[in-house]
C-alpha positions as CSV (number, residue, x, y, z in Angstrom):
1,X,0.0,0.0,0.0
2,X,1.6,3.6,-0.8
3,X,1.0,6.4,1.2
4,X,-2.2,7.7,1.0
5,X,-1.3,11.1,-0.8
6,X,-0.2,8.7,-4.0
7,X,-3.3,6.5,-3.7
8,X,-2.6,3.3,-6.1
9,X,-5.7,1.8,-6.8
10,X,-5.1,-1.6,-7.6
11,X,-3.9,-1.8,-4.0
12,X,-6.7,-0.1,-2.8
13,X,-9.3,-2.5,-4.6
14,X,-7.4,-5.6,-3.2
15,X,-8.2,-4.0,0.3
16,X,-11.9,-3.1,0.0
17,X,-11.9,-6.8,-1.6
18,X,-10.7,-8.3,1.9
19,X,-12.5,-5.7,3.6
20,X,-8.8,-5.2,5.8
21,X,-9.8,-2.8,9.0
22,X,-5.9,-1.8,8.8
23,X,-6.7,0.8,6.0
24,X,-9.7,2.7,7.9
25,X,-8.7,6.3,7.7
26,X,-5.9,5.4,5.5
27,X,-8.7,5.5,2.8
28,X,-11.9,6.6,1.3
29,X,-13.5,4.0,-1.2
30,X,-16.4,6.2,-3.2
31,X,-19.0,4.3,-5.5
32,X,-19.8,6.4,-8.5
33,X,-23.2,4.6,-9.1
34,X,-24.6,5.6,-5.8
35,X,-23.3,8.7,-5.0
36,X,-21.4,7.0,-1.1
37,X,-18.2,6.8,0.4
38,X,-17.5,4.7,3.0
39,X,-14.3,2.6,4.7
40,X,-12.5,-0.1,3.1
41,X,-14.0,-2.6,6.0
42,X,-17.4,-1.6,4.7
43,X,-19.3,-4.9,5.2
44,X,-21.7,-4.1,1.9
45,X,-21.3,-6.3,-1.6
46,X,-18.0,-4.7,-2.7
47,X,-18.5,-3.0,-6.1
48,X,-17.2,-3.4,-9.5
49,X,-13.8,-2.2,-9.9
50,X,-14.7,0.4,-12.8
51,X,-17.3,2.0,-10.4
52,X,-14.8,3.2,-7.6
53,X,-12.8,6.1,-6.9
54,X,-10.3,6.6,-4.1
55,X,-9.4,9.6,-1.8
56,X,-7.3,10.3,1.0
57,X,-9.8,11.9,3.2
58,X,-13.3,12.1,3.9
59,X,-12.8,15.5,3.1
60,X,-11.5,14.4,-0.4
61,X,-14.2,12.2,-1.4
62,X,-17.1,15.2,0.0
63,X,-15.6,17.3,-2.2
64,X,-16.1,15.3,-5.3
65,X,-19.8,15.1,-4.5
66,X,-19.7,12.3,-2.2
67,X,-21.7,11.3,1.2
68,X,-21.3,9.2,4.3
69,X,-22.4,6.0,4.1
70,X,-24.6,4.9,6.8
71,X,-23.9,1.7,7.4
72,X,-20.0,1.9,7.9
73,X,-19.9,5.8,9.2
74,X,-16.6,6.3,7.5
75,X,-15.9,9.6,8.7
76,X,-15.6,7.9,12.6
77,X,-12.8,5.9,11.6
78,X,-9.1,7.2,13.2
79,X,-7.1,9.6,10.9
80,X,-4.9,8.1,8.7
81,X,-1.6,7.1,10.3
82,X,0.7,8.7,7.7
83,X,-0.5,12.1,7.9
84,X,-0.7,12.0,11.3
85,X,2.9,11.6,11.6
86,X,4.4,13.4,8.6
87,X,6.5,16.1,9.2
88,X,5.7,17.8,6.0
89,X,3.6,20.9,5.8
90,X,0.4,18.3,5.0
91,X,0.9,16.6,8.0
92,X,1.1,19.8,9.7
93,X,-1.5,21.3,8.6
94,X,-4.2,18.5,9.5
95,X,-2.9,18.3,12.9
96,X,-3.7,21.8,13.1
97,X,-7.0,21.6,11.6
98,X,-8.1,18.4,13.7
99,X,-7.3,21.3,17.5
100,X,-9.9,23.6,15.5
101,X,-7.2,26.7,14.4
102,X,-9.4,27.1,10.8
103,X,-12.2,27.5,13.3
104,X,-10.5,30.1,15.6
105,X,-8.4,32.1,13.2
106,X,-9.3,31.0,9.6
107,X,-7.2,29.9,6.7
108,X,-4.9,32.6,7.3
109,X,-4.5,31.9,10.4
110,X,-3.4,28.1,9.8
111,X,-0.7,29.3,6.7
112,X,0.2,32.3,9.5
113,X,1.3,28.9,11.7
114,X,3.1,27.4,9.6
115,X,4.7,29.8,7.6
116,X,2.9,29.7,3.9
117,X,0.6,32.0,2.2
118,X,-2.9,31.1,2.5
119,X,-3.0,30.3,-1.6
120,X,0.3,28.7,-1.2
121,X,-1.6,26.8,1.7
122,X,-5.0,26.3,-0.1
123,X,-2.7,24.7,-3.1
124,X,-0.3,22.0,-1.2
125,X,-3.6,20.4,0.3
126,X,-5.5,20.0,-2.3
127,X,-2.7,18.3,-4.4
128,X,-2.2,16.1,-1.4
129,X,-5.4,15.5,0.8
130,X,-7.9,16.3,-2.2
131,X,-9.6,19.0,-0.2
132,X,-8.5,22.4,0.7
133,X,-8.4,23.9,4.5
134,X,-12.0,24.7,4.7
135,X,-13.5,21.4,3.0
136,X,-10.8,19.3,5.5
137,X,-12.4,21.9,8.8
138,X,-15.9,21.5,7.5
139,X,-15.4,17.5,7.2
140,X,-13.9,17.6,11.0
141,X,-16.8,19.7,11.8
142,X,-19.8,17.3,10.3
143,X,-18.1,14.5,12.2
144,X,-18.0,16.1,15.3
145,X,-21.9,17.2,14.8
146,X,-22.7,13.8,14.1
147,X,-21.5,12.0,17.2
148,X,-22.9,14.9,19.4
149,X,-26.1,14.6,17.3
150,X,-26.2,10.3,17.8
151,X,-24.8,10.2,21.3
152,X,-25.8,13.2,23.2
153,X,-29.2,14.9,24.6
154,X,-27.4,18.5,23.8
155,X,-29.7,20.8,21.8
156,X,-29.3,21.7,17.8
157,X,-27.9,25.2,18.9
158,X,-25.6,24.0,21.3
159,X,-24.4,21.0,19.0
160,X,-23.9,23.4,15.9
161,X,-21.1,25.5,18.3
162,X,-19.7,22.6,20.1
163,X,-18.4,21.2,16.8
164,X,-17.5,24.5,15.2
165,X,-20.5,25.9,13.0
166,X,-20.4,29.6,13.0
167,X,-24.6,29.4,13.1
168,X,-27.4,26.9,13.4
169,X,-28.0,27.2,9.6
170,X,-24.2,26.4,8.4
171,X,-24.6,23.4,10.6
172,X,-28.2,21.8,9.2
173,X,-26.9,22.5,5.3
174,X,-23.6,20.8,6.2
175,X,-25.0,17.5,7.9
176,X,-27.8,17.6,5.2
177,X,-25.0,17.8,2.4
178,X,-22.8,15.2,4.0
179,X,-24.9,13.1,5.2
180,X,-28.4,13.3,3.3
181,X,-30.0,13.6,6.8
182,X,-31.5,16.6,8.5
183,X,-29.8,16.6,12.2
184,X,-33.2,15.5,13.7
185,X,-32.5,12.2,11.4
186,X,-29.4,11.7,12.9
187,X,-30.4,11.4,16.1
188,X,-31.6,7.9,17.5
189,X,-28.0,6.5,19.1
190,X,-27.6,8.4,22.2
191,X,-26.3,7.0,24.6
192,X,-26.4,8.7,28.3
193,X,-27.7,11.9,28.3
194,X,-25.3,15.2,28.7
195,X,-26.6,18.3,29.9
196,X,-24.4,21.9,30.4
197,X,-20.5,21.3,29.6
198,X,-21.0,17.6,30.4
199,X,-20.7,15.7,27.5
200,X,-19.6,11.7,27.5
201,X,-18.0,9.7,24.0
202,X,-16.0,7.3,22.8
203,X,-12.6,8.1,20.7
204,X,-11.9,5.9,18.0
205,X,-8.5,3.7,18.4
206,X,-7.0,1.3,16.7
207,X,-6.5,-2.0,17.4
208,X,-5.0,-4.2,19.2
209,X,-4.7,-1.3,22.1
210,X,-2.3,-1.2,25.5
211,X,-4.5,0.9,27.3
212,X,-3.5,-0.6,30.4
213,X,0.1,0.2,29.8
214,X,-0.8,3.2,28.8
215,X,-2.7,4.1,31.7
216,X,0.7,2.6,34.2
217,X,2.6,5.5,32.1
218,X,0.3,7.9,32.8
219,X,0.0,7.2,36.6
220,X,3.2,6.8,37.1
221,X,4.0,10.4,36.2
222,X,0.8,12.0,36.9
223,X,1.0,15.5,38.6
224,X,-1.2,16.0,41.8
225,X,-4.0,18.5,41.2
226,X,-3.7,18.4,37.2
227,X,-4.3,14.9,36.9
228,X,-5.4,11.4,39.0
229,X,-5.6,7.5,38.4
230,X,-7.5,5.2,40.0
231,X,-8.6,1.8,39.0
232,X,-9.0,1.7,34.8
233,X,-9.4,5.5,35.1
234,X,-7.0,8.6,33.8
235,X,-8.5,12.1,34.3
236,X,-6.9,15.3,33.9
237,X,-7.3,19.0,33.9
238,X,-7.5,20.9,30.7
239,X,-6.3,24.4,29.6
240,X,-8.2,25.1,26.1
241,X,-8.5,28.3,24.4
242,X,-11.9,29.4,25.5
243,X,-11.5,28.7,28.6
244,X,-11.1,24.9,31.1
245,X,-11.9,21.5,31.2
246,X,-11.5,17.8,32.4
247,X,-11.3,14.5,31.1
248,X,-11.7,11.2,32.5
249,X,-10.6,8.3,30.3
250,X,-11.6,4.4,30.9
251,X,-8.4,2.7,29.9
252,X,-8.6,-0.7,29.3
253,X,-7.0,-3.6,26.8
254,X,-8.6,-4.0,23.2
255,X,-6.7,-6.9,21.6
256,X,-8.2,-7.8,18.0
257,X,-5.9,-6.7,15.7
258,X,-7.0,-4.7,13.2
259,X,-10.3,-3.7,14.3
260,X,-11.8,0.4,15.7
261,X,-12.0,0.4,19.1
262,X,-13.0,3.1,21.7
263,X,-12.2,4.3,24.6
264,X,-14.5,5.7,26.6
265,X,-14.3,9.9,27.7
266,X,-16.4,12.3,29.9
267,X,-15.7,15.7,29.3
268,X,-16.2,18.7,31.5
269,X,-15.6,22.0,29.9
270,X,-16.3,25.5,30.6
271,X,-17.6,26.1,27.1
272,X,-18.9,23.8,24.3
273,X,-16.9,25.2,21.7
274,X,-13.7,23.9,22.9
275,X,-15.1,20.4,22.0
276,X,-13.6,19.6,19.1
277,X,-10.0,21.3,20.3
278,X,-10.1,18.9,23.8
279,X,-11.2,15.8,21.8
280,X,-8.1,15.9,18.9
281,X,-5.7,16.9,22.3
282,X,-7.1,14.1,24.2
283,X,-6.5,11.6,20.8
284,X,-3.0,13.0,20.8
285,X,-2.8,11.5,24.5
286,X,-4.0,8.3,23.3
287,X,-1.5,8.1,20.6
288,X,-5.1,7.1,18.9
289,X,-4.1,7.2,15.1
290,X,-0.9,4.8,15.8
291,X,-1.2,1.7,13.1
292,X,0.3,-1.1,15.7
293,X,-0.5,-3.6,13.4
294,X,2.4,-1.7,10.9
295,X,4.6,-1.2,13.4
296,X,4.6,-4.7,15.4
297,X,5.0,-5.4,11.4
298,X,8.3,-3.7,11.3
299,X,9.7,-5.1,14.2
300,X,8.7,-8.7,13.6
301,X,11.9,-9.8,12.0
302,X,14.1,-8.3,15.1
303,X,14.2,-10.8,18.0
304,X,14.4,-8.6,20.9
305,X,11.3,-5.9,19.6
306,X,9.6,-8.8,18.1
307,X,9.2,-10.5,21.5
308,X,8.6,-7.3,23.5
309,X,5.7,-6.5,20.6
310,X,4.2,-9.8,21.1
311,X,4.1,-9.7,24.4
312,X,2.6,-6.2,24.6
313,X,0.7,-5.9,21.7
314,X,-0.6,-2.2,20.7
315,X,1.7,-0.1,22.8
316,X,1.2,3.4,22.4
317,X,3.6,6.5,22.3
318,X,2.0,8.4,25.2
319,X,1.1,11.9,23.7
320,X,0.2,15.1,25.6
321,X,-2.7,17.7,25.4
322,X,-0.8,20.5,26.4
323,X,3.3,20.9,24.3
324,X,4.2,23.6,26.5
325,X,3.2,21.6,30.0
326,X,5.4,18.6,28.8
327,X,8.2,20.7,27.9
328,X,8.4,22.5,31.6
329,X,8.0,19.2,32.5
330,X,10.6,18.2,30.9
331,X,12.9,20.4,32.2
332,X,11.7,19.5,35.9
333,X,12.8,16.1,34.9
334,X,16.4,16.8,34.0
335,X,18.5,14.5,36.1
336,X,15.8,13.5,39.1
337,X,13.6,10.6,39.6
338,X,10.0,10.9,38.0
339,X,8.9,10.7,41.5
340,X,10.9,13.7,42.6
341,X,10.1,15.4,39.2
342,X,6.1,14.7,39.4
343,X,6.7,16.4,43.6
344,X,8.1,19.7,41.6
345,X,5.5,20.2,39.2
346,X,3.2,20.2,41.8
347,X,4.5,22.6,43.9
348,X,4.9,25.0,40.6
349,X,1.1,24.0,40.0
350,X,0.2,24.7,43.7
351,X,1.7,28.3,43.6
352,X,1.3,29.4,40.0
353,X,-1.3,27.6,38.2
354,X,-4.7,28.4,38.1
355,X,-7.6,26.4,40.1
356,X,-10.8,24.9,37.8
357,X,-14.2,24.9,39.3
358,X,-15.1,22.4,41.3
359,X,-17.5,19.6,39.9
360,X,-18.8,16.6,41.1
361,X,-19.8,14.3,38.6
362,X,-23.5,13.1,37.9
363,X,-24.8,11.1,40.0
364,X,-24.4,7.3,39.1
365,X,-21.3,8.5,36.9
366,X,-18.3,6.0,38.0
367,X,-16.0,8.8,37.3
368,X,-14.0,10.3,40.3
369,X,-12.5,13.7,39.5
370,X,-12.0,15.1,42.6
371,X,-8.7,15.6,42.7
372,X,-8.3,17.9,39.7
373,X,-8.1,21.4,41.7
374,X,-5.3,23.7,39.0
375,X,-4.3,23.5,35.3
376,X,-0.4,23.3,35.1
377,X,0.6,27.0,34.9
378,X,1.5,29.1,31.6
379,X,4.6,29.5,30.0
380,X,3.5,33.0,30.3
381,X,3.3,32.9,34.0
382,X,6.6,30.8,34.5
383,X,8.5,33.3,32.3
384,X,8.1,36.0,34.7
385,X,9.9,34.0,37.9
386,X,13.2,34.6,38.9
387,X,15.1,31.8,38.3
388,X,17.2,32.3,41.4
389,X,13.8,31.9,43.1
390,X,12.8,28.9,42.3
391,X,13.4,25.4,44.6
392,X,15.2,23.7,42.1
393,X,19.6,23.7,40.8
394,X,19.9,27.0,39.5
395,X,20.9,26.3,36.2
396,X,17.8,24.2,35.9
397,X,16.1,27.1,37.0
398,X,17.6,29.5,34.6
399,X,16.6,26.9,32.0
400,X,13.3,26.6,32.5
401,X,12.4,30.1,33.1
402,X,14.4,30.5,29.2
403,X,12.3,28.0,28.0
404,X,9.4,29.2,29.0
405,X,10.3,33.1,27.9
406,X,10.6,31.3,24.5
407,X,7.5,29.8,24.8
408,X,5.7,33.0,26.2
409,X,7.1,34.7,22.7
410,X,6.4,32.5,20.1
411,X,10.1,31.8,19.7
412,X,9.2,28.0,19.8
413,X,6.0,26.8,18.7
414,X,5.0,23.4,20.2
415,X,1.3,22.7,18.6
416,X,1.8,19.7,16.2
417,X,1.7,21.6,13.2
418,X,5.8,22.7,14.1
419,X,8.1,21.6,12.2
420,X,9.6,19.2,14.4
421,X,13.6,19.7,13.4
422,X,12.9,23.3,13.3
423,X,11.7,23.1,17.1
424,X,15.1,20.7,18.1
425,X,17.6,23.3,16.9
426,X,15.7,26.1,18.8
427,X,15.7,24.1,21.9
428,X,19.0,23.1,21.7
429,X,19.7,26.9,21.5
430,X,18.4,27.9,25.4
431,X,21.1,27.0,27.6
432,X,20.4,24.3,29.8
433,X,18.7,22.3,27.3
434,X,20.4,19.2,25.9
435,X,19.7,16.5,23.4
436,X,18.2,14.5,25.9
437,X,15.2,16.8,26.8
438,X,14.4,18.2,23.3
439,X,14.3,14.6,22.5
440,X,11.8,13.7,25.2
441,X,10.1,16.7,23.9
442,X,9.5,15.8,20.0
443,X,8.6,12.4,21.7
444,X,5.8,13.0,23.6
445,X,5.0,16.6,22.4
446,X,5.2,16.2,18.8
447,X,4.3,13.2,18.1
448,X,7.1,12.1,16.3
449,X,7.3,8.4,15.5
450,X,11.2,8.0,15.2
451,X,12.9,9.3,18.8
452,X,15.4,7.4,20.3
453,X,17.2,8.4,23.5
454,X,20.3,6.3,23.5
455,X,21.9,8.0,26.4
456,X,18.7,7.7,28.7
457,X,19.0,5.9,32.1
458,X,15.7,3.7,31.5
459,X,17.1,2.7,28.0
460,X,20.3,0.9,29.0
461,X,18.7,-0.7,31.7
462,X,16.4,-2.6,29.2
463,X,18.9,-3.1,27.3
464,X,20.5,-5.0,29.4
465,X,17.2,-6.9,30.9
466,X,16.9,-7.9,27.3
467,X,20.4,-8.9,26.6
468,X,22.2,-6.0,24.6
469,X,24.7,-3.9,25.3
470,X,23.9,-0.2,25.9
471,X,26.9,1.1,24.7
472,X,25.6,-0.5,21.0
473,X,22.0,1.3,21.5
474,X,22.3,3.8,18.7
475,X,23.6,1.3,16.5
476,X,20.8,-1.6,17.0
477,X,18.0,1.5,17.1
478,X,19.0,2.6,13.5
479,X,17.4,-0.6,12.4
480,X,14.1,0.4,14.0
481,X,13.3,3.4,12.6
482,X,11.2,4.8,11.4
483,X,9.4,3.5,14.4
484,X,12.1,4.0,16.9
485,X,9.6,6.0,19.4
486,X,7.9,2.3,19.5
487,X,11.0,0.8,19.9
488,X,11.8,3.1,22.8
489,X,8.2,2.7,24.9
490,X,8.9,-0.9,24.8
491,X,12.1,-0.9,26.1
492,X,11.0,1.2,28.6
493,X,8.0,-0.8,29.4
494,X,10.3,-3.7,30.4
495,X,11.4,-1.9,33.5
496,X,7.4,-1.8,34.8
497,X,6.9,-3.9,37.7
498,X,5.1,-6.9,36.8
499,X,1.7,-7.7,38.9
500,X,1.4,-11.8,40.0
């Protein structure tokens, strides 16, 4: 299969043929003679091979005149795993569009982000993605509508902003052109009913899925007051940009390879419209739009990864919904313990970050979210501190108060639509920073799907659990790329305590 910017349709057709899950989102199949898109897994009578078209997004095949099929609801499916990693302005850009930036600040502001003209912009995407920023936005936004609309009690009114629409009207002539149903059509799924800011979903994953790795990671590092675990449950605070929120996340195994999976979500936020911009941050998180199949595929032939795959099938890269809270993190992490690194974010949290509202959930909800009192503080607010102030080494100070000055100025852009070597030289520029943290950084920050830390304490200790020699760890990672991020969580995940 190529990528799916150079769609090769034989390849496709063999796909739809064995109705292979793997491609969801990597895909669009459209069928000329009825006028519907849908996923390659679609379960209807595949059709003749002269009747089909191909596109790289949903957006791609609306555009062309296309619309949802209802049986498959393609447009649920994860994003496609190449653009979602791709460090060229494409992949960029469709991060950017998935946090909601056309919404916020148009198509000039999205080129303004990542340094193109809008036309320039406009031009790159449609060769690409078949669909220019608005069409790609207004597909995000329809999808969005849609799930509110099937598994919600919200109103029309409030639906139409949560996902986006800039009035009631956009919204109804949107869901009737995607979807050839009024909004009042689409509803008949719901599941629990939401009311206010509370609204409850299910994020699409791929399978199989390590959510209860995942959830060790997150616990393990989780900052008092931002964010708690407890039993299958992650929740955090988050900062969003009209205004706060929470998220409580049910993280459990999902093992059949190849299938869409999802992981339950409550969200809390202060206003609706920050919907669509906590959703893509919490997917981020989730790593949700990881192929594992591909990469337990690339590391089948090595005998150390190929074990450590096997034996944790679906591992994710753990993201984060905030790039500037991981990178003061970051910093706080230099040379300590992540137990004594997790005890100074909270104090910085504590003193400098600001508290949510309190919120205790619905009753019946088995959601416990009292412990989120503060979102993690601003790089604005850090980059006013002395450094000599601060309870920490002072040149770990000094770095962390650059950092976040940088931050603060737009100097260093950490959104997923940066351009990720770009961001490494600039960090590498604030003294203080080393390989090591801007690393960590375009790990779990960005996204980026090929990060190895060779030098890091963690990795030569798995290396040698498994056998290998640390001092030969940047040699035997060149082999894994261009999934050495994978390569690395695994390692890592060898030195979690096992339960009996």
């Amino acid at each position: 299969m190529t990528s799916p910017m150079h769609l090769d349709a034989e390849s496709c057709y063999r796909a739809v043929k064995s109705r292979d899950r793997r491609f969801d989102g990597v895909f669009f199949i459209a069928v000329r003679t009825t006028g519907i898109y849908c996923r390659p897994s679609c379960p209807a009578r595949t059709p003749a091979y002269e009747n089909v078209t191909f596109h790289p997004t949903a957006a791609a095949a609306q555009a062309a005149g296309y619309r949802a099929c209802k049986r498959c609801l393609p447009d649920a499916t994860p994003g496609s795993p190449d653009w979602d990693v791709a460090a060229d302005v494409a992949g960029r850009a469709m991060r950017l569009i998935a946090d909601g930036v056309v919404d916020r600040d148009g198509v000039e502001g999205l080129a303004g982000r990542i340094g193109y003209t809008s036309r320039h912009l406009t031009r790159i995407l449609t060769q690409e993605l078949g669909a220019g920023p608005l069409a790609l936005a207004r597909a995000k936004r329809a999808q969005t509508a849609r799930v509110l609309l099937e598994t919600t009690e919200l109103g029309a009114a409030d639906v139409a902003f949560a996902a986006g629409f800039s009035s009631v009207r956009q919204f109804n002539d949107t869901v009737r052109e995607v979807y050839a149903s009024t909004p009042t059509e689409l509803r008949g799924r719901r599941g629990h009913g939401s009311t206010g800011g509370t609204i409850q979903l299910r994020l699409a994953v791929r399978t199989p899925f390590a959510g209860t790795a995942l959830l060790g990671f997150l616990a393990t590092r989780a900052v008092p007051g931002v964010e708690c675990a407890a039993g299958t449950t992650y929740a955090r605070t988050l900062r969003l940009p009209h205004g706060t929120g929470t998220v409580a996340l049910e993280l459990t195994d999902q093992s059949e390879a190849g299938a869409t999976a999802f992981v339950p979500a409550t969200f809390r936020l202060d206003d609706l419209r920050d919907l669509s911009a906590a959703v893509e941050r919490v997917r981020r998180l989730l790593d949700a739009d990881c192929d594992p199949v591909a990469v337990a595929d690339a590391f089948a032939g090595d005998p150390v990864l190929g074990a450590l795959t096997r034996a944790t099938p679906g591992l994710r890269v753990p993201g984060h919904v905030d790039g500037d809270e991981l990178a003061v993190r970051a910093v706080l992490g230099q040379q300590v313990t992540v137990a004594a690194a997790r005890t100074a974010a909270a104090r910085l949290t504590l003193q400098y970050g600001a508290p949510v509202p309190a919120a205790e959930p619905p009753p019946g909800e088995p959601v416990e979210t009292s412990g989120l009192t503060h979102v993690f503080p601003t790089a604005d607010r850090l980059a006013e501190l002395d450094p000599e102030s601060l309870p920490m080494p002072r040149a770990r100070g000094r770095a962390l108060v650059s950092l976040c000055r940088a931050l603060a100025s737009g100097d260093v852009r950490l959104d997923r639509g940066a351009d990720r070597d770009a961001v490494r030289v600039s960090l590498l520029g604030i003294p203080g920073i080393g390989p090591w943290t801007a690393d960590y950084i375009a790990l779990r920050a960005l996204g980026h799907p090929d990060v190895f830390l060779p030098h890091d304490i963690g990795i030569r200790d798995a290396l040698r659990r498994v056998g290998r020699d640390p001092a030969e760890a940047s040699r035997l990672a060149a082999a894994w790329s261009p999934w050495r991020s994978y390569a690395q969580l695994h390692l890592w995940h060898t030195l979690t305590p096992k339960e009996n």
